[in-house]
HTML snippet that shows the backbone in 3Dmol.js (N, CA, C, O; Angstrom):
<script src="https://3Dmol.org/build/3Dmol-min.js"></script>
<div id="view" style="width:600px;height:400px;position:relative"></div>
<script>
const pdb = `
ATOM      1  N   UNK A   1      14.855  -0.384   1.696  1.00  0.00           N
ATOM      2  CA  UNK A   1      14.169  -0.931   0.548  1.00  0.00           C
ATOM      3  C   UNK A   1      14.989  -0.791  -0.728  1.00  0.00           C
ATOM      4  O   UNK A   1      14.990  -1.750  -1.500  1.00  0.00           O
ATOM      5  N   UNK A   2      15.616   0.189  -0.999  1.00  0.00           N
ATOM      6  CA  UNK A   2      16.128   0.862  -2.378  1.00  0.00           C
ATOM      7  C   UNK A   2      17.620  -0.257  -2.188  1.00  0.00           C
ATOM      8  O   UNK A   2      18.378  -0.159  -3.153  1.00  0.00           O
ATOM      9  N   UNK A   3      18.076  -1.230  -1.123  1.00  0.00           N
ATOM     10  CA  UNK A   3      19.208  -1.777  -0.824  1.00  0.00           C
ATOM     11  C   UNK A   3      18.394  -3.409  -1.151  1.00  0.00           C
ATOM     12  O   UNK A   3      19.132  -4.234  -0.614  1.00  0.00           O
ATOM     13  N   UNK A   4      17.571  -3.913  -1.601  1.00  0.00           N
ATOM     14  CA  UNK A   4      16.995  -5.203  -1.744  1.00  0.00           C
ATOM     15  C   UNK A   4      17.884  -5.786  -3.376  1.00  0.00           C
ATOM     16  O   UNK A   4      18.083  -5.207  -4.444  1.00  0.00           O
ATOM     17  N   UNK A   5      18.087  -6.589  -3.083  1.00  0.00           N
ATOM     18  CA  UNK A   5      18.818  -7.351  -4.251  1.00  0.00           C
ATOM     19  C   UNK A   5      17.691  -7.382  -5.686  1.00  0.00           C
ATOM     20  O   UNK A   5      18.014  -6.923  -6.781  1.00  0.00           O
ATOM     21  N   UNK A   6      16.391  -7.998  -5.399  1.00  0.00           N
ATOM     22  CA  UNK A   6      16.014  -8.400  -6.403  1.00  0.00           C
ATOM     23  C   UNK A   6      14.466  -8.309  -5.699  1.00  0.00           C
ATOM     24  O   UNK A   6      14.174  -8.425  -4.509  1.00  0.00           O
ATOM     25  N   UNK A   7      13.624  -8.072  -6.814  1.00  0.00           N
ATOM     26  CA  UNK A   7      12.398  -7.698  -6.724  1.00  0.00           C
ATOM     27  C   UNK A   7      11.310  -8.343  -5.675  1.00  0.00           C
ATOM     28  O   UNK A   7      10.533  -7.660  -5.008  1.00  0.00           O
ATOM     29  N   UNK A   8      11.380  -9.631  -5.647  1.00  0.00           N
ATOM     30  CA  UNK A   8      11.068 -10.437  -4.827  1.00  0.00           C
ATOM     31  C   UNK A   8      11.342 -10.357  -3.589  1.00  0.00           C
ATOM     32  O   UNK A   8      10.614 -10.754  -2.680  1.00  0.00           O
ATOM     33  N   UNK A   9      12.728  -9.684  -3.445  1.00  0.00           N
ATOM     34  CA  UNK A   9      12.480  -9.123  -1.470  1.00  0.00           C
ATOM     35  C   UNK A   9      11.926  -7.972  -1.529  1.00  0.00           C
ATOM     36  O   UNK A   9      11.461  -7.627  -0.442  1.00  0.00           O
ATOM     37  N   UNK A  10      11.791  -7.256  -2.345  1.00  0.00           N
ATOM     38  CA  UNK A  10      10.982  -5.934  -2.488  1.00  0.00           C
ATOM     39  C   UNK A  10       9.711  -5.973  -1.844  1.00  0.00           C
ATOM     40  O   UNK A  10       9.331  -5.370  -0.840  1.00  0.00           O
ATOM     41  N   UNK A  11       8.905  -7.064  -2.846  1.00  0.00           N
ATOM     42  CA  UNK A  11       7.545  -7.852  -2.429  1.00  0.00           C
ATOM     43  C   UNK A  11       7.490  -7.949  -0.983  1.00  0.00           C
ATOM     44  O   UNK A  11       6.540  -7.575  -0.294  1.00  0.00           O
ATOM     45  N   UNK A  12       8.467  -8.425  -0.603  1.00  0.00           N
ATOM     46  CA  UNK A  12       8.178  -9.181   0.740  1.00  0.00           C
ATOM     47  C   UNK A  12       8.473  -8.465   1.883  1.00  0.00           C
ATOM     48  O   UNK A  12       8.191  -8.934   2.986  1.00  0.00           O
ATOM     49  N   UNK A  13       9.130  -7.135   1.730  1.00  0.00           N
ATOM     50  CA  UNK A  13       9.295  -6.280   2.030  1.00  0.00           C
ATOM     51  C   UNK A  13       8.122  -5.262   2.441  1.00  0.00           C
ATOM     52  O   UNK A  13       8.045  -4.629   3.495  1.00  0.00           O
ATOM     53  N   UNK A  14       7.165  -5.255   1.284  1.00  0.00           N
ATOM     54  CA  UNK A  14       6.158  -4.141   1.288  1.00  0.00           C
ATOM     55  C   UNK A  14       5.137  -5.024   1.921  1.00  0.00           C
ATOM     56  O   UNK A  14       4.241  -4.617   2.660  1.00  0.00           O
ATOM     57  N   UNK A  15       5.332  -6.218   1.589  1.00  0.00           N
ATOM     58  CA  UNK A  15       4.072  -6.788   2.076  1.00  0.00           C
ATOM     59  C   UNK A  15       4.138  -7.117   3.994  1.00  0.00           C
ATOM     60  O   UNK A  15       3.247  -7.745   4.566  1.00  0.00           O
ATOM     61  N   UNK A  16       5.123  -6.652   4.569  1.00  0.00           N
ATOM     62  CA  UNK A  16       5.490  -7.040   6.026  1.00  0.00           C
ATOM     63  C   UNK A  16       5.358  -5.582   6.293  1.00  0.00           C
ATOM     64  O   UNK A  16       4.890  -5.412   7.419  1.00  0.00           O
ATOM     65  N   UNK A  17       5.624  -4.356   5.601  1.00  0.00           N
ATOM     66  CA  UNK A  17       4.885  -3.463   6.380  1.00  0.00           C
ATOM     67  C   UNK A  17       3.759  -2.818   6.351  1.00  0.00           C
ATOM     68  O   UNK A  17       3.070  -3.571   5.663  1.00  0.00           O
ATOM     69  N   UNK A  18       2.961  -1.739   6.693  1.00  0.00           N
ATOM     70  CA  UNK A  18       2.493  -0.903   6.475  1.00  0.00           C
ATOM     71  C   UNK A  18       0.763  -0.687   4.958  1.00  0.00           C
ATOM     72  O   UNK A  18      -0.439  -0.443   4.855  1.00  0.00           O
ATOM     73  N   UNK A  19       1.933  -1.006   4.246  1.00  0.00           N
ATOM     74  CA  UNK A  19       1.423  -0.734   2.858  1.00  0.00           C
ATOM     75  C   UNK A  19       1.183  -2.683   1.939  1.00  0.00           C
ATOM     76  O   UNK A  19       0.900  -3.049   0.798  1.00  0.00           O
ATOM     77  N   UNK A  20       1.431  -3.242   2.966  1.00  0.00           N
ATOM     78  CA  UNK A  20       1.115  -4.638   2.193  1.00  0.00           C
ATOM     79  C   UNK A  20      -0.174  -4.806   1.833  1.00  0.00           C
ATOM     80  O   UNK A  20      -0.225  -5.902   1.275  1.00  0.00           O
ATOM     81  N   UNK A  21      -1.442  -4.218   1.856  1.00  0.00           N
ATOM     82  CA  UNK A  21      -2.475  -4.189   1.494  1.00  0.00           C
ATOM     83  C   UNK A  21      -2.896  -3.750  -0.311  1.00  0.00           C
ATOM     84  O   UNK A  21      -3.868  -3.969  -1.033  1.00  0.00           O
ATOM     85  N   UNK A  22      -1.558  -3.031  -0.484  1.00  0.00           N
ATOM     86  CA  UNK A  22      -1.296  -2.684  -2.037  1.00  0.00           C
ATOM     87  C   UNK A  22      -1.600  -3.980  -2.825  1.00  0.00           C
ATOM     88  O   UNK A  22      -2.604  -4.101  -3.526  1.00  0.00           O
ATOM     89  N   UNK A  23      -0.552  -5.055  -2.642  1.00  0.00           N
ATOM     90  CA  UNK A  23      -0.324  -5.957  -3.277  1.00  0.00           C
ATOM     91  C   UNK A  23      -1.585  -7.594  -2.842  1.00  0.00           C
ATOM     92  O   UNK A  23      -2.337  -7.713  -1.874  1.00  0.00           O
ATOM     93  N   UNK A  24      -1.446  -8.160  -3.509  1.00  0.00           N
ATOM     94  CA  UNK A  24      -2.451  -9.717  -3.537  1.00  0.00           C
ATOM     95  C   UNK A  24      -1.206 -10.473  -3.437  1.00  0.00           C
ATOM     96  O   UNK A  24      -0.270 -10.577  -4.230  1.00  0.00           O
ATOM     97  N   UNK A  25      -1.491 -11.194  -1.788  1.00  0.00           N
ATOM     98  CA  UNK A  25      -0.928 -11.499  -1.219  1.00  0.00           C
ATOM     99  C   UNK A  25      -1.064 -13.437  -1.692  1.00  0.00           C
ATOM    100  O   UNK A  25      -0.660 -14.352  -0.974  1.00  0.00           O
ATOM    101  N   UNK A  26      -1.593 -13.560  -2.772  1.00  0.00           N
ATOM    102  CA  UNK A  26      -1.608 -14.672  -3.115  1.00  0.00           C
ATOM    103  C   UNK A  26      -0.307 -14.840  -4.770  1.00  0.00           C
ATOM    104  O   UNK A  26       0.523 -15.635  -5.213  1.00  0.00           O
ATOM    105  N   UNK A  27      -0.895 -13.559  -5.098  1.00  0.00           N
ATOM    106  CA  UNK A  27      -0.213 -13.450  -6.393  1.00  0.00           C
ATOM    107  C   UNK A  27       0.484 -12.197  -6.112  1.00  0.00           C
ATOM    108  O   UNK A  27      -0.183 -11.195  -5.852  1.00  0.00           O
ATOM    109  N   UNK A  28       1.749 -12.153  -6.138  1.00  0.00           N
ATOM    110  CA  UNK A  28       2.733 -11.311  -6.900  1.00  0.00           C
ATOM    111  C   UNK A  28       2.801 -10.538  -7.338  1.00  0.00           C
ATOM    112  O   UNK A  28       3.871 -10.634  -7.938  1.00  0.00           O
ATOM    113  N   UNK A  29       2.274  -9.387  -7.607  1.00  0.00           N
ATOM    114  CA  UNK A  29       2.185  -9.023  -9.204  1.00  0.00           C
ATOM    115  C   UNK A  29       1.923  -7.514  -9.046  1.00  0.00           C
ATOM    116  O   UNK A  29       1.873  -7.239  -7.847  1.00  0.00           O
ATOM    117  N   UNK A  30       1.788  -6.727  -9.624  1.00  0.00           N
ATOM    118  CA  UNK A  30       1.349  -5.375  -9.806  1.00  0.00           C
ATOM    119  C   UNK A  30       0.050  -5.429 -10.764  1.00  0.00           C
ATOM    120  O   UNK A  30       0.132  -6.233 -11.692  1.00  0.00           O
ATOM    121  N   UNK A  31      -0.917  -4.816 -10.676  1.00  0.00           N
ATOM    122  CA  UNK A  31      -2.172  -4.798 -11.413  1.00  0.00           C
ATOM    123  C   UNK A  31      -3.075  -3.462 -11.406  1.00  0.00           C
ATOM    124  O   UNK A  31      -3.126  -2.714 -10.429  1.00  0.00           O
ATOM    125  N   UNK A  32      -3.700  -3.273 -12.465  1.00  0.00           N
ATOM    126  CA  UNK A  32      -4.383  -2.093 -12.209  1.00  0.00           C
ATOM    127  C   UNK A  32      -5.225  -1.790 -11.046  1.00  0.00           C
ATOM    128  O   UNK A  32      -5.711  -0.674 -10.862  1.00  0.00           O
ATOM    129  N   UNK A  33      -5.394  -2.799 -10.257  1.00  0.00           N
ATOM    130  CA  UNK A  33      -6.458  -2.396  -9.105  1.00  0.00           C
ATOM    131  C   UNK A  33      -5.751  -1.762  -8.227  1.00  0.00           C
ATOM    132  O   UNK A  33      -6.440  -1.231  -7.356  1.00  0.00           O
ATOM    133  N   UNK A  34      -4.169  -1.561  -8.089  1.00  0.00           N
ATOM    134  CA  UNK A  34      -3.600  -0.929  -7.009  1.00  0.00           C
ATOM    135  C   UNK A  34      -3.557  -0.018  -7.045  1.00  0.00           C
ATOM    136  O   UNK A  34      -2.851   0.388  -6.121  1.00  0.00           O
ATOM    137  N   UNK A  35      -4.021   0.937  -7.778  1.00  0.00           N
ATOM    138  CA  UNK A  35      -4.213   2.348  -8.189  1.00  0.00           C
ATOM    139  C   UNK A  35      -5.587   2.720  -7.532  1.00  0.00           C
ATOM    140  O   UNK A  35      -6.081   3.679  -6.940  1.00  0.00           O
ATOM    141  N   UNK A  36      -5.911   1.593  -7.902  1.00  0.00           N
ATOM    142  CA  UNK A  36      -7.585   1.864  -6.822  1.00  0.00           C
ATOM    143  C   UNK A  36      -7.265   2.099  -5.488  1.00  0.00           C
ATOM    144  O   UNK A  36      -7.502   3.129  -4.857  1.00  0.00           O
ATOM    145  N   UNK A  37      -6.549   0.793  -4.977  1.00  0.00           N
ATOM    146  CA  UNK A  37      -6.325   0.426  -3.207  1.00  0.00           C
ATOM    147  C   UNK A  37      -5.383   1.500  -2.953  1.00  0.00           C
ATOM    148  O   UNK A  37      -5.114   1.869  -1.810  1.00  0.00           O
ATOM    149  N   UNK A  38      -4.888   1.996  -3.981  1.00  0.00           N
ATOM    150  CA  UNK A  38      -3.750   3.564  -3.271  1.00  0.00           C
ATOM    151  C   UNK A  38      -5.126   4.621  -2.724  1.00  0.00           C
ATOM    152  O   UNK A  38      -5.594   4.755  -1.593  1.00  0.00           O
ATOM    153  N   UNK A  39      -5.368   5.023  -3.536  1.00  0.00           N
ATOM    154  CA  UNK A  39      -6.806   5.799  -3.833  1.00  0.00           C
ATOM    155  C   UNK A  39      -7.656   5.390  -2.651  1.00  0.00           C
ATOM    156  O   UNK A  39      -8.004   6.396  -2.033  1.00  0.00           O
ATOM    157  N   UNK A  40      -8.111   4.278  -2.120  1.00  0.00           N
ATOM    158  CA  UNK A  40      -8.929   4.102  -1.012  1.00  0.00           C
ATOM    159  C   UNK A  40      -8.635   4.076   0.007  1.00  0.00           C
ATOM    160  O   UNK A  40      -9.399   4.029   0.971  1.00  0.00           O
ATOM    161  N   UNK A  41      -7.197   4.106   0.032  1.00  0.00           N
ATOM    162  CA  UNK A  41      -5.863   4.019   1.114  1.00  0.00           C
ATOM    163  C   UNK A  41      -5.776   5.664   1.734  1.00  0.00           C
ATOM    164  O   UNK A  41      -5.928   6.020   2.903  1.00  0.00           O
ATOM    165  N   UNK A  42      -5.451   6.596   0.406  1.00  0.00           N
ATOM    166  CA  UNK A  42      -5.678   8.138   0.806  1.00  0.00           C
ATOM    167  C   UNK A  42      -6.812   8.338   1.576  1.00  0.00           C
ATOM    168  O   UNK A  42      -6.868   8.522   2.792  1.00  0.00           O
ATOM    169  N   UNK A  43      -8.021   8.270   0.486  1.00  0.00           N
ATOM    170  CA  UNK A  43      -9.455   8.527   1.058  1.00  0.00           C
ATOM    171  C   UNK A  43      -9.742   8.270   2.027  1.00  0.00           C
ATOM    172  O   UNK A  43     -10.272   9.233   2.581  1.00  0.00           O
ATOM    173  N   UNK A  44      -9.646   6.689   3.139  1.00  0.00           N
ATOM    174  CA  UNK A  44      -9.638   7.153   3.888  1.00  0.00           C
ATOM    175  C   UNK A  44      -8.882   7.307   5.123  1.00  0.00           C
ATOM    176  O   UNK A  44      -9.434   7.125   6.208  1.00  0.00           O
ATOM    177  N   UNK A  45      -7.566   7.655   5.023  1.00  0.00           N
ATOM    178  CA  UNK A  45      -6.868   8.260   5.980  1.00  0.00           C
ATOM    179  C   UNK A  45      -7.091   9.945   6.314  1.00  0.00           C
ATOM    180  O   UNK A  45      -6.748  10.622   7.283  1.00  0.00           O
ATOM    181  N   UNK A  46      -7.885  10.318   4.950  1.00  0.00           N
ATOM    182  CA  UNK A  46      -7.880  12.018   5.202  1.00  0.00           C
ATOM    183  C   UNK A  46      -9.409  12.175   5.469  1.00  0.00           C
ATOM    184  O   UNK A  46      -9.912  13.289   5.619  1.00  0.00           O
ATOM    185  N   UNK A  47     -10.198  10.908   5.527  1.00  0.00           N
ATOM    186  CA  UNK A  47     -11.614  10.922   6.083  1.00  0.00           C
ATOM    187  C   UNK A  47     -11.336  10.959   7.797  1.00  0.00           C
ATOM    188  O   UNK A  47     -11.767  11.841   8.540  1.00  0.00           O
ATOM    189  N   UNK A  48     -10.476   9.734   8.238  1.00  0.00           N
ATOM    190  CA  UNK A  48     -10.145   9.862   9.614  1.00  0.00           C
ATOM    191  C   UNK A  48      -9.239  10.936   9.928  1.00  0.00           C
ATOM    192  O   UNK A  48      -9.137  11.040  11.150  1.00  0.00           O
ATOM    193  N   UNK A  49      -8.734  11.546   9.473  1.00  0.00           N
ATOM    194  CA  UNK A  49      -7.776  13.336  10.008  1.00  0.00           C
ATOM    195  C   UNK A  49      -8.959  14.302   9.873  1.00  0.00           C
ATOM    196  O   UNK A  49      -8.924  15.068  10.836  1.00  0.00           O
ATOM    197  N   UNK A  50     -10.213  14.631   8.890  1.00  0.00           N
ATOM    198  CA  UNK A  50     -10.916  15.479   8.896  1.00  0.00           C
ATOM    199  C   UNK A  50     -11.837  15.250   9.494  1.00  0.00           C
ATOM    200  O   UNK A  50     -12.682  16.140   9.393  1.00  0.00           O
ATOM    201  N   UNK A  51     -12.245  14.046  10.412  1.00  0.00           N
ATOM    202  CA  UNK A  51     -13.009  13.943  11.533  1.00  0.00           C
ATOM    203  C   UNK A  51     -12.330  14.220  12.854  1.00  0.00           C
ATOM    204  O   UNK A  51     -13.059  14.256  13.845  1.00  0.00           O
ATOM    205  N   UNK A  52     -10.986  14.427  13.010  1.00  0.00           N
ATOM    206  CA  UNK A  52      -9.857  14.734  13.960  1.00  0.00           C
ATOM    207  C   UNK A  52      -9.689  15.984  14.535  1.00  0.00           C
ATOM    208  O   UNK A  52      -9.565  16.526  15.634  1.00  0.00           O
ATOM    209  N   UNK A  53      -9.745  16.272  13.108  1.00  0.00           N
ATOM    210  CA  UNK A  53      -9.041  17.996  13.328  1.00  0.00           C
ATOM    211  C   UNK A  53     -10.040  18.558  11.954  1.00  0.00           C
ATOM    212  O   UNK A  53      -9.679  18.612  10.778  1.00  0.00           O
ATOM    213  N   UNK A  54     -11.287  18.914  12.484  1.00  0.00           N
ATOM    214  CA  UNK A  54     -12.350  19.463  11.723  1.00  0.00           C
ATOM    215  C   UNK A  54     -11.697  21.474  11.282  1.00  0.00           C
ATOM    216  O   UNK A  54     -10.997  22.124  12.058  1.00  0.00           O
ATOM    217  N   UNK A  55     -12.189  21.978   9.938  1.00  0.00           N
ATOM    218  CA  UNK A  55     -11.573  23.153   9.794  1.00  0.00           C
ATOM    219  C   UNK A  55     -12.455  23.645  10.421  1.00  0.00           C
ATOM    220  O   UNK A  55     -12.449  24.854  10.651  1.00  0.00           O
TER     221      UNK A  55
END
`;
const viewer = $3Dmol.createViewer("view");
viewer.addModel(pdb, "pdb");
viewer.setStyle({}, {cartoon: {color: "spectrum"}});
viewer.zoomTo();
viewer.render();
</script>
């Protein structure tokens, strides 16, 4: 990733793996809601590990 020429393969980059759910796949862009979708992204991955492996 840190080897992409220009921002736009960056995009297209994040959006083919994993984490493409960050971005609006219509628009481009960075926006305050991705701070949210990070945030709901944590929540619940550590909802499904603490139903996994209960303390």
């Amino acid at each position: 990733m840190c080897y992409t020429e220009n921002l736009e393969q960056l995009y297209q980059m994040v959006l083919a793996s994993a984490y493409g759910f960050l971005f609006k796949k219509e628009e481009l862009s960075t926006n305050i809601y991705m701070e949210r979708r990070i945030n709901r992204y944590i929540y619940y991955q550590l909802r499904e590990l603490s139903r996994k492996a209960p303390l």
